[in-house]
C-alpha positions in Angstrom: -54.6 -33.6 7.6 -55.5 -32.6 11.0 -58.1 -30.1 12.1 -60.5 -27.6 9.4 -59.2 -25.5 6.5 -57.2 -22.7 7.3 -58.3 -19.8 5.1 -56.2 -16.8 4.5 -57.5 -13.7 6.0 -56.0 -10.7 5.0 -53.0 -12.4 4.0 -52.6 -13.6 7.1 -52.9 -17.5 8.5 -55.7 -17.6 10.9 -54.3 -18.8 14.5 -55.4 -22.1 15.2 -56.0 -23.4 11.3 -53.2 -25.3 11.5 -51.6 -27.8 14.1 -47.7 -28.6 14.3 -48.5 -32.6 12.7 -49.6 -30.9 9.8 -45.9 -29.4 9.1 -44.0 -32.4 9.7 -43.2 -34.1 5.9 -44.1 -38.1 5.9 -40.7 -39.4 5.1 -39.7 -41.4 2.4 -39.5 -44.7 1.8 -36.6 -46.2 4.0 -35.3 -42.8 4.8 -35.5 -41.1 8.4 -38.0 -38.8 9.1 -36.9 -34.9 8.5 -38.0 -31.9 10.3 -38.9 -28.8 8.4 -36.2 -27.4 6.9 -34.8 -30.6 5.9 -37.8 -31.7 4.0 -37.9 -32.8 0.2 -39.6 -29.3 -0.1 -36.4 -27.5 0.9 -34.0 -25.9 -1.8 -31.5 -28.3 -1.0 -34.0 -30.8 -2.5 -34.4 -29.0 -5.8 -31.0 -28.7 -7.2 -31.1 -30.3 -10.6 -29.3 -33.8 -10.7 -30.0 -36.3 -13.3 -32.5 -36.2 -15.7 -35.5 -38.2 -14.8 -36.0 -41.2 -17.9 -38.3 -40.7 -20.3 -42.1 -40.5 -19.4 -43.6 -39.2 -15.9 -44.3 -40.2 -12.6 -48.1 -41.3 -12.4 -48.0 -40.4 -9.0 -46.1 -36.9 -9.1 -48.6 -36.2 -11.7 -51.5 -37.2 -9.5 -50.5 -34.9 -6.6 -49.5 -32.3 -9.5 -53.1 -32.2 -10.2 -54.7 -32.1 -7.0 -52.4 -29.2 -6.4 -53.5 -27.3 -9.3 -57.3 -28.4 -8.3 -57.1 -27.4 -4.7 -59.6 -24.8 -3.5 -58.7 -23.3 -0.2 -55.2 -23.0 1.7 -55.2 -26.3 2.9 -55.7 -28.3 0.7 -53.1 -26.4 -1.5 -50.7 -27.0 1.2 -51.9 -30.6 2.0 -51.0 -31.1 -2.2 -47.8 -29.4 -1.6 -47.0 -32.0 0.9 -47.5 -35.0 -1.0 -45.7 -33.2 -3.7 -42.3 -33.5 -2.1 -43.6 -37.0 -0.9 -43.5 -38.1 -4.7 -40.3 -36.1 -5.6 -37.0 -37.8 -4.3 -34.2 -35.5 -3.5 -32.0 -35.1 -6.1 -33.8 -36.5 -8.9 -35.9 -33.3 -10.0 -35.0 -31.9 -13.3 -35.1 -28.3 -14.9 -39.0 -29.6 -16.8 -40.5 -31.2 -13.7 -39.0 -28.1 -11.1 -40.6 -25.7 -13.5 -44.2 -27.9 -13.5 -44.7 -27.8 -10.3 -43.9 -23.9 -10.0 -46.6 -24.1 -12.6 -49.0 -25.6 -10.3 -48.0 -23.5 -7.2 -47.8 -20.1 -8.9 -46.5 -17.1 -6.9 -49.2 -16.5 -4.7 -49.3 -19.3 -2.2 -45.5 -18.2 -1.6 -46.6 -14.9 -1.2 -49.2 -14.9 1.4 -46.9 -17.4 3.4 -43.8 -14.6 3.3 -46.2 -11.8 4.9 -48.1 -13.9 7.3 -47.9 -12.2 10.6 -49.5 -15.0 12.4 -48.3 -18.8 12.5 -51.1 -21.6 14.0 -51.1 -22.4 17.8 -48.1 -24.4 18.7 -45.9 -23.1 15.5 -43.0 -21.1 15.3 -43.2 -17.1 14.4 -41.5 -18.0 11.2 -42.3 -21.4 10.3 -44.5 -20.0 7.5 -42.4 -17.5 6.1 -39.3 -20.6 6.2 -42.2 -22.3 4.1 -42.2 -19.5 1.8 -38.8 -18.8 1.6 -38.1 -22.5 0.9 -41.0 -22.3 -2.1 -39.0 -19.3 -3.8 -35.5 -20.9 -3.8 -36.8 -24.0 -5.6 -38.5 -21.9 -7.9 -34.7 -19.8 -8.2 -33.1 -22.6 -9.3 -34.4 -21.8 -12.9 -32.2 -19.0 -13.9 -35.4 -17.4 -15.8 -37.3 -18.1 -12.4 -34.7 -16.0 -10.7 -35.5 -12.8 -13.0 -39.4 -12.8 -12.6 -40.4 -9.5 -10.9 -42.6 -11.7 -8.3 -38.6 -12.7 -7.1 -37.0 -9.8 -7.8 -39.7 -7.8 -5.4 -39.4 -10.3 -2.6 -35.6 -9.2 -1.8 -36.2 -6.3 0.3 -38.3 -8.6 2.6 -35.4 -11.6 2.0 -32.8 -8.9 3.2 -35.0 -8.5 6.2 -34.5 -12.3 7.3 -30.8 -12.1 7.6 -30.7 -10.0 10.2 -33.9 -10.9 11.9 -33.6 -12.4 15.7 -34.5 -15.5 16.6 -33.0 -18.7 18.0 -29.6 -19.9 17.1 -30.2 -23.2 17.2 -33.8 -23.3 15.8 -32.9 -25.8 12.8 -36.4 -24.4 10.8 -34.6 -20.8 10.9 -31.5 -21.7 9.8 -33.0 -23.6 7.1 -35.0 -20.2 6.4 -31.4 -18.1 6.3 -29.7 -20.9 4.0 -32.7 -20.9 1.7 -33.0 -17.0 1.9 -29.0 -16.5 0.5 -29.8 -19.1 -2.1 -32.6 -16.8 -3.5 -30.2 -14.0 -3.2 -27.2 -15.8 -4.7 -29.4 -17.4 -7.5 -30.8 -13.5 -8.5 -26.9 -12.1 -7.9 -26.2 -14.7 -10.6 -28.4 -12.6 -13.3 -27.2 -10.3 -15.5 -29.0 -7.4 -13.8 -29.2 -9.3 -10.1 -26.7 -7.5 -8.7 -28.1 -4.3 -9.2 -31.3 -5.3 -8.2 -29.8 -7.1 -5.0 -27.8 -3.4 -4.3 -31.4 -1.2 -4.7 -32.8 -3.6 -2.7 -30.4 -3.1 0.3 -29.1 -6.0 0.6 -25.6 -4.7 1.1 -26.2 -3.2 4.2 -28.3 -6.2 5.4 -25.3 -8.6 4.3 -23.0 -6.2 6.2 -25.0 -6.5 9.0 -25.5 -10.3 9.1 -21.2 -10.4 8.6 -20.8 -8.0 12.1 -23.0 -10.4 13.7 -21.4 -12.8 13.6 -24.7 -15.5 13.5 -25.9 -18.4 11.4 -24.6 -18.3 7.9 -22.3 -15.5 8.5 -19.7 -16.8 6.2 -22.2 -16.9 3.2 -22.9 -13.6 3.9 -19.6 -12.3 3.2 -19.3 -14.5 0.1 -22.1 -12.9 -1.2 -20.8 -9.7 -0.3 -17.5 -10.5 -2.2 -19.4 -11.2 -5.1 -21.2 -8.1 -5.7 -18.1 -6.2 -5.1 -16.6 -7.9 -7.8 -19.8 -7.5 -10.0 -20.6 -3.4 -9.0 -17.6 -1.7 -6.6 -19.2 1.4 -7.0 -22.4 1.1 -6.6 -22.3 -0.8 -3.7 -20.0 1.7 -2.6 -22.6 4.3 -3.1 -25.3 2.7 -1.5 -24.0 1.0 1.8 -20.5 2.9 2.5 -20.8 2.9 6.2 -21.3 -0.8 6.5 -19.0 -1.3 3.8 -16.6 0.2 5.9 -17.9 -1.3 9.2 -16.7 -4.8 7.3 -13.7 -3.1 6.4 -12.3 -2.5 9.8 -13.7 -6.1 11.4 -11.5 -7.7 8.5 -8.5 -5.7 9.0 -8.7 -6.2 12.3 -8.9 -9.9 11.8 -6.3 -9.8 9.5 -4.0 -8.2 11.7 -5.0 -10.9 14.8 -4.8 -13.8 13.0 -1.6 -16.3 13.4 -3.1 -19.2 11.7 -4.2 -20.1 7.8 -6.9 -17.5 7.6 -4.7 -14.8 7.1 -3.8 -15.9 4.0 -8.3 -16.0 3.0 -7.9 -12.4 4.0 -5.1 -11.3 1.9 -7.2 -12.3 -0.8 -10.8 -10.6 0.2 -9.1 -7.2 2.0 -8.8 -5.6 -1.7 -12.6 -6.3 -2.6 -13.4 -4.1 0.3 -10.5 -1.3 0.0 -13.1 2.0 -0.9 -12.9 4.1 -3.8 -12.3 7.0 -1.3 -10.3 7.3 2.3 -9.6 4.3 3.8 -9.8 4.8 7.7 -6.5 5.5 9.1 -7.1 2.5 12.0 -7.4 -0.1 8.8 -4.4 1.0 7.5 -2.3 0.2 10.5 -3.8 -3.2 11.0 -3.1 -4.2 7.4 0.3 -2.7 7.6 0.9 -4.8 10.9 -0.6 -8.0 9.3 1.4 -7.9 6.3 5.0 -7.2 7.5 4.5 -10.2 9.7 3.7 -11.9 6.8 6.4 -10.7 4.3 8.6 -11.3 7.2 8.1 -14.7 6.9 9.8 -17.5 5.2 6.8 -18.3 2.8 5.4 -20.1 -0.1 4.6 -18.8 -3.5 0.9 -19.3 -2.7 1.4 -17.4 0.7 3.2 -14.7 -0.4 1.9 -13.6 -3.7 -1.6 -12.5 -2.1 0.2 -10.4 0.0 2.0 -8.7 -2.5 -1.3 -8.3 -4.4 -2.9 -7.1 -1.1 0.4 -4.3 -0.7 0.4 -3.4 -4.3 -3.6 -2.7 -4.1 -2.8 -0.2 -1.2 0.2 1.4 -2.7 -1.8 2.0 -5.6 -4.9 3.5 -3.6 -3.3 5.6 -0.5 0.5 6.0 -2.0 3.3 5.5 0.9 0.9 7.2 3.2 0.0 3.7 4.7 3.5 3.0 5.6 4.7 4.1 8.8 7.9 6.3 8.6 10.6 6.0 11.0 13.1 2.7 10.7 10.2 -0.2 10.8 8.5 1.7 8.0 11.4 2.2 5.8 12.6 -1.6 6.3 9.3 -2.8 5.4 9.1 -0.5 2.3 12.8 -1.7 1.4 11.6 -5.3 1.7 8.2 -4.9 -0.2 10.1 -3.1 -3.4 13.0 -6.4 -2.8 10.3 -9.2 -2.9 8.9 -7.3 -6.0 12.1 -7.2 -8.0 12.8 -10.8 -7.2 9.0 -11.7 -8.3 9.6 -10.0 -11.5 13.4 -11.5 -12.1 12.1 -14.8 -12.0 8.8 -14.0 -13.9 10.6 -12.7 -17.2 14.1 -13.8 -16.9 13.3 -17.6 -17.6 12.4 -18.1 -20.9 9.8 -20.9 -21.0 7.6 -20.1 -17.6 3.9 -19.4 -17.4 3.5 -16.2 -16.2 1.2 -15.0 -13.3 0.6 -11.9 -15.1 -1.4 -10.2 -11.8 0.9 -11.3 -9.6 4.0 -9.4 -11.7 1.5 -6.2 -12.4 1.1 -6.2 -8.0 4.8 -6.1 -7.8 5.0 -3.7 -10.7 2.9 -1.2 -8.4 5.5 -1.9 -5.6 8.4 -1.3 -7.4 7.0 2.5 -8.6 6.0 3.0 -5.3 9.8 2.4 -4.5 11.0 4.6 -7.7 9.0 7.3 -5.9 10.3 6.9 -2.9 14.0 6.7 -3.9 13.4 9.9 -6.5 11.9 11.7 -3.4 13.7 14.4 -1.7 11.8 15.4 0.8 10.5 13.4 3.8 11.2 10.0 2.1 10.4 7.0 3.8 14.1 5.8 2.7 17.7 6.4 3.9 20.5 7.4 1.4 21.8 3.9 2.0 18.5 2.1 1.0 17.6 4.2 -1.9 21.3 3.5 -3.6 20.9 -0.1 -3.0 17.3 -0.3 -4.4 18.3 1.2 -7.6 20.6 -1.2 -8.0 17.7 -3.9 -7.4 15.0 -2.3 -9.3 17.3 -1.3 -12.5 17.8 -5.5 -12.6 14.3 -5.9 -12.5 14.2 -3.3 -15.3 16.4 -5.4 -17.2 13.9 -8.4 -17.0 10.7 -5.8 -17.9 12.8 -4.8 -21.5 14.0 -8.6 -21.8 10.5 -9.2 -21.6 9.3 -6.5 -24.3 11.5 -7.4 -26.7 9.8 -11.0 -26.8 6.6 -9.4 -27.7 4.9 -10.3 -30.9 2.1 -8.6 -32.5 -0.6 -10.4 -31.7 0.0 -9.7 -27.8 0.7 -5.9 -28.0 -3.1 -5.1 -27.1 -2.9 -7.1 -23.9 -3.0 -5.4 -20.3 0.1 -7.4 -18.8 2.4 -5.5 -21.9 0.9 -1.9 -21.1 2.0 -2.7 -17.6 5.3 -3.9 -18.9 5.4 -0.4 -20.7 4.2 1.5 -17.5 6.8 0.7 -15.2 9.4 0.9 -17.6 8.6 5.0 -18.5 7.9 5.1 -14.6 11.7 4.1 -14.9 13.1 6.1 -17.8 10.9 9.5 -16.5 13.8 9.4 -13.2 17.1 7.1 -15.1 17.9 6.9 -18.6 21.8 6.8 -18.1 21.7 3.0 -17.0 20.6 0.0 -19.5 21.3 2.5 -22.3 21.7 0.0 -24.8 19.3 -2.0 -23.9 16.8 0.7 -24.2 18.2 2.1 -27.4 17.8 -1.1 -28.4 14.0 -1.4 -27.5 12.9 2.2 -28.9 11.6 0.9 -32.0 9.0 -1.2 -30.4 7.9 1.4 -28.0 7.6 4.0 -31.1 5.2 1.3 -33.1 3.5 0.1 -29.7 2.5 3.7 -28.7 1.7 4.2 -32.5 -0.2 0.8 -32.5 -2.2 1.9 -29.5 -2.9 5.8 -30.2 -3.9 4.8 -33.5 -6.8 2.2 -32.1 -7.9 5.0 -29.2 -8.6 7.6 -32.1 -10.5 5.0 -34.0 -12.6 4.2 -31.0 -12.9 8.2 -30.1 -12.2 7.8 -26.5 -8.7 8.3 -25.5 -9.6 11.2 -23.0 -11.6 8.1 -21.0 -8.8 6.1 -21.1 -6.1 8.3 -19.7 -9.0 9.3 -16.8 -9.3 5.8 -16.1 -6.1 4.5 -16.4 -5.1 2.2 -13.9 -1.6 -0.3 -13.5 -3.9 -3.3 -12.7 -4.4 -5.8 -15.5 -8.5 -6.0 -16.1 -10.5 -8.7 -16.8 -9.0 -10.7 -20.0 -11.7 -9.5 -22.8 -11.5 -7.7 -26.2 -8.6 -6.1 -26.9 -8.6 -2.2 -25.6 -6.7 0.8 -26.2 -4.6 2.8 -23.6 -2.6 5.7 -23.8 0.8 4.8 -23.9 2.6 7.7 -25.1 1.6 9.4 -21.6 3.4 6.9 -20.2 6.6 7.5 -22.4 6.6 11.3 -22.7 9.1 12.0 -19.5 11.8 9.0 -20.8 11.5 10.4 -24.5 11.9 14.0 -23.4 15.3 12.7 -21.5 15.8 10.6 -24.3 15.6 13.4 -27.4 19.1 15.4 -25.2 20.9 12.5 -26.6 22.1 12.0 -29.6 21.9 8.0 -30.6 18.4 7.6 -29.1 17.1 11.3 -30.7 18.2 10.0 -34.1 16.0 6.4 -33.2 13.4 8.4 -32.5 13.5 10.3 -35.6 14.0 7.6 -37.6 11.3 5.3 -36.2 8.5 8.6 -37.0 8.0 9.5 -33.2 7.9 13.0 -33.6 5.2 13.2 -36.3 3.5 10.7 -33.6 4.1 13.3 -30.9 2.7 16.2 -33.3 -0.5 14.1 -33.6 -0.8 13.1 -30.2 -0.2 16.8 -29.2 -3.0 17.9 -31.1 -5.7 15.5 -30.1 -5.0 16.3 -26.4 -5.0 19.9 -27.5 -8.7 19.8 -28.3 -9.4 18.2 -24.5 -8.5 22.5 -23.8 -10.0 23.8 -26.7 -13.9 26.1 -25.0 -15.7 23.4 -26.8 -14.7 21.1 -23.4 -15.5 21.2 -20.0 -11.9 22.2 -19.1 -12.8 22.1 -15.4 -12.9 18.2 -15.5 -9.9 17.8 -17.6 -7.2 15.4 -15.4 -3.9 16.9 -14.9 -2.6 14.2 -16.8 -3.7 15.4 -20.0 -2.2 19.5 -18.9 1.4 17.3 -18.1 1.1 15.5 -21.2 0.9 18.7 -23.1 3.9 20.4 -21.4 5.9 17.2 -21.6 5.2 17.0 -25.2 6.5 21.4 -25.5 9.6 20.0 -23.9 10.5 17.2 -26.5 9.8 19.7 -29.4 12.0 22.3 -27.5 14.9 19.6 -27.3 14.2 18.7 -31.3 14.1 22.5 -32.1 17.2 23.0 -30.5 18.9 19.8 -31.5 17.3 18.6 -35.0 16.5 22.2 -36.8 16.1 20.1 -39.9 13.7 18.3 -38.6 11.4 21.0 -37.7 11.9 22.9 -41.3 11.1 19.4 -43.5 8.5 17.7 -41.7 5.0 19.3 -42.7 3.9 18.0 -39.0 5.0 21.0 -37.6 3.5 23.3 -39.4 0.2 22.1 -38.2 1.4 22.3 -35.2 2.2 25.8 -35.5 -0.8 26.9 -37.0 -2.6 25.5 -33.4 0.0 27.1 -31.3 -1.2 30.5 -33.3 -4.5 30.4 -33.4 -5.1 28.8 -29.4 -2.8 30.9 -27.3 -4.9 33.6 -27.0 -7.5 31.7 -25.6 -5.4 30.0 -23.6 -4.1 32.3 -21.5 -7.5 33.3 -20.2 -8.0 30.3 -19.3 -7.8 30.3 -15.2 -4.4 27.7 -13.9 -3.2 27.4 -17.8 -0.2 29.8 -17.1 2.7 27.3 -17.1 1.0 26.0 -20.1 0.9 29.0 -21.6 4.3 30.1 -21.1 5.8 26.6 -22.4 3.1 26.9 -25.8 4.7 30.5 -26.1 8.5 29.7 -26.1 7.6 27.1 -28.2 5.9 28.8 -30.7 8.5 31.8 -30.9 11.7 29.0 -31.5 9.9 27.4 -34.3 8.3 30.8 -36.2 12.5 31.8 -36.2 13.1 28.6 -38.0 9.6 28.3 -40.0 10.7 31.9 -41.5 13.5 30.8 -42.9 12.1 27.4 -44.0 12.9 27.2 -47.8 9.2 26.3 -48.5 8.0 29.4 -46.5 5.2 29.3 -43.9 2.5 30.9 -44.8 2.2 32.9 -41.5 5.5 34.4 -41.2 5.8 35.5 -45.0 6.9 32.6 -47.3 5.7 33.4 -50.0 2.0 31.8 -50.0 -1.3 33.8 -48.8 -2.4 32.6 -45.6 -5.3 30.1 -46.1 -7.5 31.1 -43.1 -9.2 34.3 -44.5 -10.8 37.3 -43.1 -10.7 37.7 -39.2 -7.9 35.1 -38.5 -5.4 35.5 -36.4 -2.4 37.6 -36.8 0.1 36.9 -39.4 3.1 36.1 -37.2 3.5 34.1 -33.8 5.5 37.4 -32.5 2.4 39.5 -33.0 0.2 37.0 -32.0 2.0 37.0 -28.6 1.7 40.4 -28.6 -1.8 40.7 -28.8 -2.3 38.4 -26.0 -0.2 39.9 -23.7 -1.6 43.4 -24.7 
């Protein structure tokens, strides 16, 4: 060592304690000298490799103790030094890294990251790349990574990704690479990413993206991964630079002419926001991806697009689609591509299925049942929408070939409630085509919406899953309930006119399901609920469900007078219409509960086994201060 100790002062290097020969790393045997940055000190160097053989290295273990012995700053550092002299790269393991983080300790690292001085003839930063270069060795040791001496170093880490310096300086870049190998390393904890997101390291990584400087591209790889690992927190915390990203991607996206276009298919969802996407994004990714479906393309190029199309149609609608001729060919040839991606996907028998590629053009294709069903400022001609029906009710085909292959043991997965989706997406607008096929297929749907309703009530949150209901598959996990019937209602309510599905129906118990499933969602109104939240989903559900009884009452009187279901369900319609109808925006609700109610009380009446509230011969069960004793006077006595 050259030159007197350098004592810390404040936590500061003194000027002049340190002269630039002391920085440079003597270089191992037959290897070329390395700058800093590239010395055996670096993180690069402490990446577990092979295990070292049994026993230690006498002189790792000499240098190990003259670390642990030193007594001022240099010497510490002068130890540290012949550390990585006695280390060769590559051949540290888990025990030895976490030694010599023994004999370093956090506060050498420390006092080098908040230096504000370097010695005469150093870098500004040299010191803090020291530092830096300490902590991502000691990060390499996933418990390393969690110690709150790490985890309160990343505001200052996020600082050095968008600090200035020189481009080509090799000691900073070494710093930045080190800096997002701390970051990744903590990112890689169970709780990193939220620590990395209070931190603010999402706007910093934002920043370091738009810049466009050293180790960009890592930037936005870390970025990418804690989308994936907390959307809506990061969301939450860094939207403007979130979006900022956003539009430099799209408009990259919509530039591009070479391979890259095809990267950005798959990243562009990550950063799609839970809100309003700008309207400037939307026409560049519009652009970008009718040049690309446009194209003759592979599987591998096309089926991020269609992931990348379905993520918007799911998010913003048609609303991103431009109307006028070029809009309505691209939406004709988005909704074709889909049908032919699910054609192919369940018609032959035998295929490994790319289950999120057939849920993106499941999205598509409802965007296009929308569309066709729309009356109104459609983005399609006449001609289209005829000849897109004909597509999608082939697809359609495939979806219920597809179903009827299910066994048991797959009825919880996400891929068949997507199956299920799109096809009562399908049955809501056409139930006249494919009727045998669907006839056909009503058994399974009966024990499949049973199968699931049943594991939602168990697990007491079905009003979470119908708020949260999405058509994307999630992450293959545990199986999961999901409300189904919500899906079916519209089909079944066409279905029940009819006389060979209606008696299907019956026969496979769907209306005692229905009368069960009515009454769980009717305790989502009840005043015990915060009725203000409630998703309009669950109010549809409920007159959807008024419908199909309407259609039973009308077409299946039988029914209605032998199957004790209803008589629980008329005892709620008695007893909850009057507080429904004060309930503000609950008219149409109201009025379909009422007619309802009034149909069945004629039939109930006459019911050979009485009904206790319209005079059958039993005393009503409820007691003093119930309700009145007919559905006629209890309509009365709300409308009075």
């Amino acid at each position: 060592m050259h030159g007197p100790p350098f004592p810390l002062s404040g936590g500061d290097l003194g000027p002049g304690s340190l002269h630039p020969e002391d920085m440079q790393v003597q270089p191992l045997k037959g290897a070329p000298p390395r700058e800093l940055g590239k010395a055996g000190i670096m993180a690069s160097d402490c990446e577990p490799a092979l295990n070292q053989a049994e026993g230690r290295n006498p002189t790792l273990e000499r240098y190990l103790g003259a670390l642990r012995e030193a007594k001022n700053d240099s010497e510490q550092f002068a130890a540290l030094l012949l550390v990585t002299k006695a280390v060769k790269a590559g051949d540290i393991d888990a025990k030895t890294r976490r030694r010599i983080f023994d004999a370093v300790g956090f506060t050498f690292p420390n006092r080098l990251l908040t230096s504000k001085e370097a010695p005469d003839g150093c870098p500004d930063h040299v010191l803090r790349a020291l530092g830096v270069a300490l902590l991502a060795c000691f990060c390499s040791d996933p418990e390393l990574a969690t110690h709150p001496q790490v985890l309160n170093k990343i505001p200052i880490l996020s600082t050095f990704l968008t600090a200035r310096g020189d481009p080509d300086d090799a000691a900073r870049r070494s710093m930045i690479d080190d800096t997002y190998q701390c970051l990744t390393a903590v990112a890689g904890t169970p709780r990193g990413p939220r620590h990395l997101i209070a931190g603010g390291t999402v706007s910093a990584l934002c920043q370091a993206y738009l810049g466009h400087g050293y180790g960009f591209d890592q930037a936005l790889a870390l970025l990418v991964g804690l989308l994936a690992a907390a959307e809506t927190q990061c969301w939450k915390e860094a939207e403007p630079d979130l979006l900022a990203v956003l539009r430099g991607l799209s408009e990259d996206f919509q530039k591009a002419e070479d391979a890259s276009k095809f990267e950005l298919c798959q990243l562009l969802p990550l950063f799609l926001p839970p809100t309003t996407v700008p309207p400037e994004c939307l026409r560049d990714l519009q652009a970008g991806l009718a040049r690309i479906l446009g194209s003759k393309l592979s599987s591998w190029q096309r089926n991020p697009a269609l992931k990348l199309a379905a993520r918007l149609a799911h998010a913003c609608g048609s609303d991103w689609i431009p109307a006028g001729n070029s809009g309505s060919k691209f939406l004709a040839l988005l909704v074709n591509l889909a049908c032919v991606e699910v054609r192919l996907a369940l018609e032959e028998t035998g295929t490994e299925v790319k289950e999120d590629v057939v849920t993106a053009c499941y999205a598509l294709m409802e965007l296009g049942i929308q569309e066709c069903t729309r009356c109104e400022q459609s983005l399609l001609k006449e001609p289209q929408k005829v000849q897109l029906v004909s597509i999608m009710k082939e697809a359609i085909g495939a979806v219920i070939h597809y179903l009827l292959q299910v066994g048991p043991e797959k009825q919880k997965e996400p891929f068949v409630f997507a199956s299920v989706r799109i096809l009562g997406a399908w049955l809501a607008e056409e139930t006249s085509s494919l009727r045998k096929e669907v006839c056909q297929l009503l058994p399974f749907l009966v024990r499949y919406a049973k199968t699931l309703y049943e594991e939602a009530e168990e697990a007491n949150d079905l009003s979470q899953q119908v708020a949260n209901l999405a058509i994307s598959p999630t992450t293959p996990g545990p199986a999961w309930p999901g409300d189904a019937l919500r899906l079916l209602l519209p089909g079944w309510c066409h279905l029940t006119v009819e006389d060979g599905p209606r008696e299907i129906l019956i026969k496979e118990g769907a209306p005692s399901l229905l009368c069960k499933y009515f009454l769980q969602q009717w305790e989502l109104t009840s005043p015990g609920h915060d009725t203000s939240v409630l998703p309009d989903s669950v109010e549809i559900g409920l007159q959807t469900c008024c419908h199909i009884f309407l259609n039973l009452v009308v077409t299946a009187p039988g029914l209605i007078k032998r199957d004790a279901c209803f008589t629980s369900l008329m005892n709620t319609l008695m007893t909850s219409l009057p507080a429904l109808v004060q309930q503000q925006g609950r008219l149409l609700l109201a009025a379909n509960v009422a007619t309802l109610g009034l149909l069945m009380a004629r039939l109930l009446s006459t019911s050979p086994a009485g009904y206790p509230a319209m005079g059958g011969g039993r005393a009503c069960p409820c007691g003093p201060g119930t309700p009145p004793t007919s559905f006629s006077a209890s309509l009365r006595t709300t409308v009075s």
